[in-house]
HTML snippet that shows the backbone in 3Dmol.js (N, CA, C, O; Angstrom):
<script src="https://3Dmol.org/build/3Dmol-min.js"></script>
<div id="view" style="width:600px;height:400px;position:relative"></div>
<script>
const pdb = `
ATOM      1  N   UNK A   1       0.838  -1.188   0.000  1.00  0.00           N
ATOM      2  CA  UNK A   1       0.000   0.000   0.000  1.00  0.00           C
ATOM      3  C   UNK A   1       0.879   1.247   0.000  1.00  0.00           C
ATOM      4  O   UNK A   1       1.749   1.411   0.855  1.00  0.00           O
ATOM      5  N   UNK A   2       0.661   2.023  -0.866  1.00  0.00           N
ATOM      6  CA  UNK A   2       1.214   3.282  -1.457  1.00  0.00           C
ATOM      7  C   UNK A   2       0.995   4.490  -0.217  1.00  0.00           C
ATOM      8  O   UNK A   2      -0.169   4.237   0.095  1.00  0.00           O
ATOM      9  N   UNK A   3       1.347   5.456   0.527  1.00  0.00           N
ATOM     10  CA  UNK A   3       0.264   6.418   1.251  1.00  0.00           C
ATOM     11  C   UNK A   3       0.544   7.491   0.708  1.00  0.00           C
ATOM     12  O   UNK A   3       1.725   7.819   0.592  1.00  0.00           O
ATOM     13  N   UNK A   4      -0.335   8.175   0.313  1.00  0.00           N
ATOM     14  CA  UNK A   4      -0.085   9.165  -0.718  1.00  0.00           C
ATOM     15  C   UNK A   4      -0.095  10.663   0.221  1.00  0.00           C
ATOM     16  O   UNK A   4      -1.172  11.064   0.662  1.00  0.00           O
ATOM     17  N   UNK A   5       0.819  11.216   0.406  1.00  0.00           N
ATOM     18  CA  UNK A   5       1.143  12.775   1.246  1.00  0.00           C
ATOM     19  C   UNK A   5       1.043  13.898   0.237  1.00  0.00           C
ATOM     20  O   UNK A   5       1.776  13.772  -0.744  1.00  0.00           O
ATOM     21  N   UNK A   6       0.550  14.586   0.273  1.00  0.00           N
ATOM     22  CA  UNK A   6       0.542  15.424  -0.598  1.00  0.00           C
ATOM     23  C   UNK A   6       0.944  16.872   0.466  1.00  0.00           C
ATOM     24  O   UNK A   6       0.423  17.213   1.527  1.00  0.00           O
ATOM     25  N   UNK A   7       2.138  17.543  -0.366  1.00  0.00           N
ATOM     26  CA  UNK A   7       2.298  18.707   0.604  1.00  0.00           C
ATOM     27  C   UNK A   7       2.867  19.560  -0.350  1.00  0.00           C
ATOM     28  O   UNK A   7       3.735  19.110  -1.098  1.00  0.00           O
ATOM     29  N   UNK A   8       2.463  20.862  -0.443  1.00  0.00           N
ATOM     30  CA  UNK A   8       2.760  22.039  -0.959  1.00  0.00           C
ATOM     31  C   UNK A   8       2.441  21.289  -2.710  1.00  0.00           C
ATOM     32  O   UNK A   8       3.332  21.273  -3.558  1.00  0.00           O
ATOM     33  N   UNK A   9       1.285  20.828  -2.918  1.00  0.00           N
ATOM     34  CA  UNK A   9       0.768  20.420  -4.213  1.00  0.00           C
ATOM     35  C   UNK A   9       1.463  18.888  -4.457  1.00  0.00           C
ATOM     36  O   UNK A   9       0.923  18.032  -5.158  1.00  0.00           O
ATOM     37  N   UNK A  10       2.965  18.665  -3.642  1.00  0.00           N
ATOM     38  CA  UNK A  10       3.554  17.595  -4.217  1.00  0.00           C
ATOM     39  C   UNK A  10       3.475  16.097  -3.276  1.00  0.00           C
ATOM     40  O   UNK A  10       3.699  15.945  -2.075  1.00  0.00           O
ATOM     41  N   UNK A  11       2.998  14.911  -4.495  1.00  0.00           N
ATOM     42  CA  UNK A  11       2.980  13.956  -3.987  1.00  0.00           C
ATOM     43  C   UNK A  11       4.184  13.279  -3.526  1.00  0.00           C
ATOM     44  O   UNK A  11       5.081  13.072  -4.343  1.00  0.00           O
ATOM     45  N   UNK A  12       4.338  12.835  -2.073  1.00  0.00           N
ATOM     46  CA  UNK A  12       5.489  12.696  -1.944  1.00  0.00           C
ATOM     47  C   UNK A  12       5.685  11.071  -2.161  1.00  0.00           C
ATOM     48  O   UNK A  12       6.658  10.506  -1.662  1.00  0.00           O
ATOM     49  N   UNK A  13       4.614  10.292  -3.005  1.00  0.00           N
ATOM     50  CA  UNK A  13       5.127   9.120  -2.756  1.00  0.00           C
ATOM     51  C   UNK A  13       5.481   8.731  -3.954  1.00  0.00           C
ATOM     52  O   UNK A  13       5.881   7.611  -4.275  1.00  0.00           O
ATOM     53  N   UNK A  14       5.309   9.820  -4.738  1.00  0.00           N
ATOM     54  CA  UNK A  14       6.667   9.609  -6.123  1.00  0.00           C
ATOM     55  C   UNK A  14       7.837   9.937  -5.828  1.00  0.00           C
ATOM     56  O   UNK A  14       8.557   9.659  -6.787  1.00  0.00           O
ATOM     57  N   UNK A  15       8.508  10.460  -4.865  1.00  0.00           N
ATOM     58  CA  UNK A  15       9.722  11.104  -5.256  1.00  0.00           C
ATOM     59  C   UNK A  15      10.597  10.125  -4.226  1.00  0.00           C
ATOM     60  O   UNK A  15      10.076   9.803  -3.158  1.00  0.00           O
ATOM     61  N   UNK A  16      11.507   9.809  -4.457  1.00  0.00           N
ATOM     62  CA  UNK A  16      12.287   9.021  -4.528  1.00  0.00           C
ATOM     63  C   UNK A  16      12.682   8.797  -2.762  1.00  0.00           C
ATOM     64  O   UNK A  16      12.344   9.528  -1.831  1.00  0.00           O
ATOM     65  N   UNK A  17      13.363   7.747  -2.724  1.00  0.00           N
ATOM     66  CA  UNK A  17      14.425   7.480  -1.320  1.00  0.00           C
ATOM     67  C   UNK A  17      15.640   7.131  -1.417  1.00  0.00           C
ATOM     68  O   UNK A  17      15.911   5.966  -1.706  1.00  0.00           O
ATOM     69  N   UNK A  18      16.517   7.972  -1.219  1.00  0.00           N
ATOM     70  CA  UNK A  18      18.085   7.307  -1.155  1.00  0.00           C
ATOM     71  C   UNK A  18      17.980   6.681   0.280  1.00  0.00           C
ATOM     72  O   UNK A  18      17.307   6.969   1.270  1.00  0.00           O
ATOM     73  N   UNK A  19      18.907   5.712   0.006  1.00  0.00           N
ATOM     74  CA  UNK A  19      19.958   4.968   1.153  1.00  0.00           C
ATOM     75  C   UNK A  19      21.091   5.793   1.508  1.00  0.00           C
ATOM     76  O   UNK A  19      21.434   6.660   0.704  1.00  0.00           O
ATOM     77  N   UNK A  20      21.836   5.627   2.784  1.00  0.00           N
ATOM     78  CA  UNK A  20      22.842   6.209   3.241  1.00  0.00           C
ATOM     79  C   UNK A  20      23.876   5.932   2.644  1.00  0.00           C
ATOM     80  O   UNK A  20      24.809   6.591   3.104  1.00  0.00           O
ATOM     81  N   UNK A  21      24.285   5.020   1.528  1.00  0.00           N
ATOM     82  CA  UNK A  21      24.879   4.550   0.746  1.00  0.00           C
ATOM     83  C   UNK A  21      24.784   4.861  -0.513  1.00  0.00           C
ATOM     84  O   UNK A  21      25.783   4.823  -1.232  1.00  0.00           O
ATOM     85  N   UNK A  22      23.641   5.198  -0.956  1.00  0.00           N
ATOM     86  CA  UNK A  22      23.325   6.200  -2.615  1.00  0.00           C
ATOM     87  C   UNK A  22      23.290   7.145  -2.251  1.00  0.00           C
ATOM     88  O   UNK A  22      22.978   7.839  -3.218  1.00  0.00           O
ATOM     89  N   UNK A  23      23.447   7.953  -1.137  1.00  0.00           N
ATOM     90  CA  UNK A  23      23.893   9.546  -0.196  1.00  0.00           C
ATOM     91  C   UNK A  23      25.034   9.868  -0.626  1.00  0.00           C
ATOM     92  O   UNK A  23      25.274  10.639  -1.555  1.00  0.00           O
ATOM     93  N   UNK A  24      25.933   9.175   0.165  1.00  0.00           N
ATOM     94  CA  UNK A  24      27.522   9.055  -0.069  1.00  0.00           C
ATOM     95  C   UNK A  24      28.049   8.938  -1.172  1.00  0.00           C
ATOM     96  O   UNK A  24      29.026   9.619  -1.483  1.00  0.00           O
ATOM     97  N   UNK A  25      27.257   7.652  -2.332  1.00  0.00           N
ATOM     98  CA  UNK A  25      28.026   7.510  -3.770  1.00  0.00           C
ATOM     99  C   UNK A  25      27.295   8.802  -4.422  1.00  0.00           C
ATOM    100  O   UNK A  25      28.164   9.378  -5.075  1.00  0.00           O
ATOM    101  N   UNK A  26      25.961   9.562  -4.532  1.00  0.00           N
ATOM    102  CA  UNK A  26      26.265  10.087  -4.908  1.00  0.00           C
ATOM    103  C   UNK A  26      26.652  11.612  -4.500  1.00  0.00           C
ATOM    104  O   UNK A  26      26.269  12.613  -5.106  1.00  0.00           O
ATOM    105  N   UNK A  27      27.669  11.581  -3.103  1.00  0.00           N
ATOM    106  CA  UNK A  27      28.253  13.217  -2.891  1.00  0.00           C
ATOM    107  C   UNK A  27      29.565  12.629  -3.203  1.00  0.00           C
ATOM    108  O   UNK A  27      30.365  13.352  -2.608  1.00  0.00           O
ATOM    109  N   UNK A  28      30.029  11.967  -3.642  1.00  0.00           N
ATOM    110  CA  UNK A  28      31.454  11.425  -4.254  1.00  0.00           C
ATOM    111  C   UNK A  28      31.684  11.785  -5.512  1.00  0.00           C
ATOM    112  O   UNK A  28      32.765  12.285  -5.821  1.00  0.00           O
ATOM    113  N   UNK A  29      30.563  11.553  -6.534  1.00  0.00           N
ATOM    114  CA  UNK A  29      30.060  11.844  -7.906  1.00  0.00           C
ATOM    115  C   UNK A  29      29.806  13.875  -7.621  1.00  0.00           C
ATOM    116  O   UNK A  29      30.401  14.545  -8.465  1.00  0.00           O
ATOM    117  N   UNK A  30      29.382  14.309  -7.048  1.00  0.00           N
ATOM    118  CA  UNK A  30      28.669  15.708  -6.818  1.00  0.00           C
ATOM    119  C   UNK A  30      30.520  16.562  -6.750  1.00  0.00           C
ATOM    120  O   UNK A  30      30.868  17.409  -7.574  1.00  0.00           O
ATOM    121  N   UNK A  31      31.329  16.114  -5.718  1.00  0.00           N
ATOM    122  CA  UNK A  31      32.131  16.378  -5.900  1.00  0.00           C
ATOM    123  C   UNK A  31      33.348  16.418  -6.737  1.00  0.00           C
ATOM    124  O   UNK A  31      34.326  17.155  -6.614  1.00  0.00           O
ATOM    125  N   UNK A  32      33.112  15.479  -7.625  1.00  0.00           N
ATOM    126  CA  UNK A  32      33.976  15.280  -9.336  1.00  0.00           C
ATOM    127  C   UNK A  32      33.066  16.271 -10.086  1.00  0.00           C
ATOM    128  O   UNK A  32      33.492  16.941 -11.027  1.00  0.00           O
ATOM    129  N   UNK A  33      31.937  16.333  -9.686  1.00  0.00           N
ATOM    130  CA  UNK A  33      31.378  17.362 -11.168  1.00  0.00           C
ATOM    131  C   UNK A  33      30.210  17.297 -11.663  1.00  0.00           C
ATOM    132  O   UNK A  33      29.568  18.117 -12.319  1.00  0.00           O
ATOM    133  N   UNK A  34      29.920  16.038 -11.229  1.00  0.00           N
ATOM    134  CA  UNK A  34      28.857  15.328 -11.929  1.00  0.00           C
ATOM    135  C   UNK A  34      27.276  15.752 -11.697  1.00  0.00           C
ATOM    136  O   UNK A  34      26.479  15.350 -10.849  1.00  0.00           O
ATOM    137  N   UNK A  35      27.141  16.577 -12.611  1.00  0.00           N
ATOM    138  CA  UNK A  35      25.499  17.409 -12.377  1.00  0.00           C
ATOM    139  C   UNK A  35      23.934  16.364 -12.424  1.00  0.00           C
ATOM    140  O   UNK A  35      22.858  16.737 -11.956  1.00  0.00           O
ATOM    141  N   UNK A  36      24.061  15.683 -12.770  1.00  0.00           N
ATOM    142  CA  UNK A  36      23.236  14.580 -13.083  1.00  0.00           C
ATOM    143  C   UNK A  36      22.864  13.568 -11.450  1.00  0.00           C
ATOM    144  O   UNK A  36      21.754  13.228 -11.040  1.00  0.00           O
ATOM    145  N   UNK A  37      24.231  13.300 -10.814  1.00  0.00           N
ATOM    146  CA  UNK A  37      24.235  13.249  -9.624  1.00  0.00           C
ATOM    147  C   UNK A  37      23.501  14.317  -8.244  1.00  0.00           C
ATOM    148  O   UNK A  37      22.982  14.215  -7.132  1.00  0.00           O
ATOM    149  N   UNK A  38      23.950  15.437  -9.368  1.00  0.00           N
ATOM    150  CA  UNK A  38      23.537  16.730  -8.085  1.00  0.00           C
ATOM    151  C   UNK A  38      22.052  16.600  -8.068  1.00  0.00           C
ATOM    152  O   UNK A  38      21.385  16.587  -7.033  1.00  0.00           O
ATOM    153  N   UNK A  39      21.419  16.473  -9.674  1.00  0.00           N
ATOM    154  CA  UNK A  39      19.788  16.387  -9.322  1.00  0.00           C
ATOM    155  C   UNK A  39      19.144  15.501  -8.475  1.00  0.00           C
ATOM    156  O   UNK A  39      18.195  15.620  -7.700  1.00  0.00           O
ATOM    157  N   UNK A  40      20.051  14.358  -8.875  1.00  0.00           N
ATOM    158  CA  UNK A  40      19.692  12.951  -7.762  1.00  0.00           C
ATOM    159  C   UNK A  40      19.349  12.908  -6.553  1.00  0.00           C
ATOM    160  O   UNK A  40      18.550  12.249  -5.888  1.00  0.00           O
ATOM    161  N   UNK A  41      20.600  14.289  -6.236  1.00  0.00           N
ATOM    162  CA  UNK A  41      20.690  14.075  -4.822  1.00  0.00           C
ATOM    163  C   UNK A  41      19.307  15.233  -4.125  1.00  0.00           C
ATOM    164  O   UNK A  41      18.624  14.932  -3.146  1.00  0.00           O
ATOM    165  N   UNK A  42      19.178  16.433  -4.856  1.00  0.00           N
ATOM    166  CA  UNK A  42      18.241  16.971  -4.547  1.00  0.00           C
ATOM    167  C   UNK A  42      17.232  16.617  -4.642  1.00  0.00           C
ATOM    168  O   UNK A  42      16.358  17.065  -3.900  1.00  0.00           O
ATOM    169  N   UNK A  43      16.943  15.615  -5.654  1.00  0.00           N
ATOM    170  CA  UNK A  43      15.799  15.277  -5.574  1.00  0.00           C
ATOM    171  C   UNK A  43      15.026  14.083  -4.435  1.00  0.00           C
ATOM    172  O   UNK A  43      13.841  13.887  -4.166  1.00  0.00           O
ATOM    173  N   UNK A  44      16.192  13.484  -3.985  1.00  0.00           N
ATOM    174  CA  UNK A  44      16.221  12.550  -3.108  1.00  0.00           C
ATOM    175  C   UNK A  44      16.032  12.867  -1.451  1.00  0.00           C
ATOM    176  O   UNK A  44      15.690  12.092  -0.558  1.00  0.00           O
ATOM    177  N   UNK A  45      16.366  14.228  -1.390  1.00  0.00           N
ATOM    178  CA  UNK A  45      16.001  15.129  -0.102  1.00  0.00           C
ATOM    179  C   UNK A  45      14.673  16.445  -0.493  1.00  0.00           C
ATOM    180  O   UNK A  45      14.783  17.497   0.137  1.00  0.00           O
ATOM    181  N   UNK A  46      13.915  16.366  -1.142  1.00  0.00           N
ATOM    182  CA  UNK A  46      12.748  17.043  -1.684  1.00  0.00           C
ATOM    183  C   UNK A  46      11.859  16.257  -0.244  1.00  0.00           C
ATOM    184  O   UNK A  46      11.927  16.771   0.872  1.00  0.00           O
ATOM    185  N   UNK A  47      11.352  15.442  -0.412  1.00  0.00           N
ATOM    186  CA  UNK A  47      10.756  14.882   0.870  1.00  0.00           C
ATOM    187  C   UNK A  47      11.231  15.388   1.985  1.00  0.00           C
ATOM    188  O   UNK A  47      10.394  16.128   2.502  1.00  0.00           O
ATOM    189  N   UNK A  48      12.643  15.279   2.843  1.00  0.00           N
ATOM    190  CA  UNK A  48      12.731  15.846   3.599  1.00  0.00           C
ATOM    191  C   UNK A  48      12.687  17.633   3.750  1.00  0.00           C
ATOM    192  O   UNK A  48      12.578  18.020   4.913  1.00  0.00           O
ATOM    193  N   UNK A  49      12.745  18.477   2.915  1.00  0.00           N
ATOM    194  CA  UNK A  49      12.480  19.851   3.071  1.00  0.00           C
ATOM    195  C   UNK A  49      10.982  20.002   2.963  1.00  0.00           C
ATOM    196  O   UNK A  49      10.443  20.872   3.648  1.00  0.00           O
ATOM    197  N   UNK A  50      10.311  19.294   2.224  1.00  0.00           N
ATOM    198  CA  UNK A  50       8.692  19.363   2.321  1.00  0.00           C
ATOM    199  C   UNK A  50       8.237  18.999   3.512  1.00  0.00           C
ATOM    200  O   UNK A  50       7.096  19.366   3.793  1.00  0.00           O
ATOM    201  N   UNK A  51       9.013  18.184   4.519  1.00  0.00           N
ATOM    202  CA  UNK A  51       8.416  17.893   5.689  1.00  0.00           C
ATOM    203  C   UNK A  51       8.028  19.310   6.561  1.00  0.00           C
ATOM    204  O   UNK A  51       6.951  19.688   7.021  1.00  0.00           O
ATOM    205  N   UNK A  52       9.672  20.052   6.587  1.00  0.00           N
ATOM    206  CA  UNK A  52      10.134  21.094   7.175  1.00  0.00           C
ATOM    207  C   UNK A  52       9.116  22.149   7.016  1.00  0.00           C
ATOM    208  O   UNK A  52       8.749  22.980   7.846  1.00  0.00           O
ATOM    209  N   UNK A  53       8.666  21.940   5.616  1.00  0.00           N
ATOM    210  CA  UNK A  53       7.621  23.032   5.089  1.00  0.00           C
ATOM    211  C   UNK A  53       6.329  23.139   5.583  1.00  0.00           C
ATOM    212  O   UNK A  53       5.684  24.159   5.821  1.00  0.00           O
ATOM    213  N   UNK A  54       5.972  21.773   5.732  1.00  0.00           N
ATOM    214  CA  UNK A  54       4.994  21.857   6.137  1.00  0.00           C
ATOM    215  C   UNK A  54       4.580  21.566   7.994  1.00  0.00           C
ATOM    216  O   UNK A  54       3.490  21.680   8.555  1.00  0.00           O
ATOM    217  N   UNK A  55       5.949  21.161   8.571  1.00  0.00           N
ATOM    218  CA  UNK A  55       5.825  21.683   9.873  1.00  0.00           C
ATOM    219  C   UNK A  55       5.858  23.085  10.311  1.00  0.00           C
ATOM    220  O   UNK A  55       5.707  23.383  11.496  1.00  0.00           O
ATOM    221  N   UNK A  56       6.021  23.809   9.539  1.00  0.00           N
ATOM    222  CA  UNK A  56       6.240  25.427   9.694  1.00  0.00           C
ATOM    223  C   UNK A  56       4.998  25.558   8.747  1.00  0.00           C
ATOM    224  O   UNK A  56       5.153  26.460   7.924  1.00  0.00           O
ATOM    225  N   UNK A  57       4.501  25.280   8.708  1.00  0.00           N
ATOM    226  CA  UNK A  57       2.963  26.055   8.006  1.00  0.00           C
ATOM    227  C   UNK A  57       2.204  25.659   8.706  1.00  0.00           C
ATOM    228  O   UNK A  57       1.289  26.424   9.010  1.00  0.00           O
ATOM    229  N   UNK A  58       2.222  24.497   9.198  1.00  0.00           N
ATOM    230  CA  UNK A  58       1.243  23.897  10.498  1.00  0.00           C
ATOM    231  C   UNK A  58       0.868  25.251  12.019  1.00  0.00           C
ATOM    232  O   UNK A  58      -0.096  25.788  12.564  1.00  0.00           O
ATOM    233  N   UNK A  59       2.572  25.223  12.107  1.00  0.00           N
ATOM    234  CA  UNK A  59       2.724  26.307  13.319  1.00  0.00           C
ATOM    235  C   UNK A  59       2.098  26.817  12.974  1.00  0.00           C
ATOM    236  O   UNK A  59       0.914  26.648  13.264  1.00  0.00           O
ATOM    237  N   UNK A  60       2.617  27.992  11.933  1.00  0.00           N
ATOM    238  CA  UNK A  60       2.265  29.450  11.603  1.00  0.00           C
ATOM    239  C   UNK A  60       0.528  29.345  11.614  1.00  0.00           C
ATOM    240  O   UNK A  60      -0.233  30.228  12.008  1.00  0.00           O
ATOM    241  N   UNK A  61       0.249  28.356  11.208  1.00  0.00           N
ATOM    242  CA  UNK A  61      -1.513  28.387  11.172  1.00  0.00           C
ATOM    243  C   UNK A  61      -2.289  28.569  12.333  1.00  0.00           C
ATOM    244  O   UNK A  61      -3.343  29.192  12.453  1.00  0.00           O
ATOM    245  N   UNK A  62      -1.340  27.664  13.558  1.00  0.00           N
ATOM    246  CA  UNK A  62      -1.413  27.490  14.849  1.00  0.00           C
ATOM    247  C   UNK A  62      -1.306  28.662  15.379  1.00  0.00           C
ATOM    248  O   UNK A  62      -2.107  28.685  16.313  1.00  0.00           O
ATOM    249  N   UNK A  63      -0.759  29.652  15.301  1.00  0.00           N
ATOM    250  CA  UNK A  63      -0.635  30.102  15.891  1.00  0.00           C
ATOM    251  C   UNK A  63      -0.725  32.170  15.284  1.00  0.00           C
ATOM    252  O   UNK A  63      -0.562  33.242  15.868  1.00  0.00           O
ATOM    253  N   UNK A  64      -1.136  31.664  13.578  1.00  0.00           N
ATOM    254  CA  UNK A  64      -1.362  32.955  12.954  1.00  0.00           C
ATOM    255  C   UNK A  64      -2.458  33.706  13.543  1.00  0.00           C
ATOM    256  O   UNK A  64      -2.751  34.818  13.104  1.00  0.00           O
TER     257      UNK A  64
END
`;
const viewer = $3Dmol.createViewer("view");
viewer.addModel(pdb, "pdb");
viewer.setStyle({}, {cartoon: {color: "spectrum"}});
viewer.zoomTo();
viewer.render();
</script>
């Protein structure tokens, strides 16, 4: 079963999960150059800043 989060329009149960191990290989790759890697990696922490986002919009609501 899929759980589908949707936050700031985006579903988060498309976007990807690195391992602490596809973290590392790719900031090894990020640091040679490799831009293709860099999207990887941002895209692989998109979930975690959407969390952030939306614990701070929660507050602010809480407390607007």
């Amino acid at each position: 079963m899929i759980r589908k989060v949707e936050i700031a329009g985006v579903n988060t149960a498309n976007l990807p999960m690195l391992s602490n191990e596809e973290k590392q290989e790719l900031l090894i790759r990020i640091k040679n150059g490799d831009k293709e890697a860099r999207e990887t990696f941002i895209n692989g922490n998109l979930r975690l800043v959407l969390s952030v986002v939306q614990r701070f919009t929660r507050k602010r609501r809480k407390y607007g």
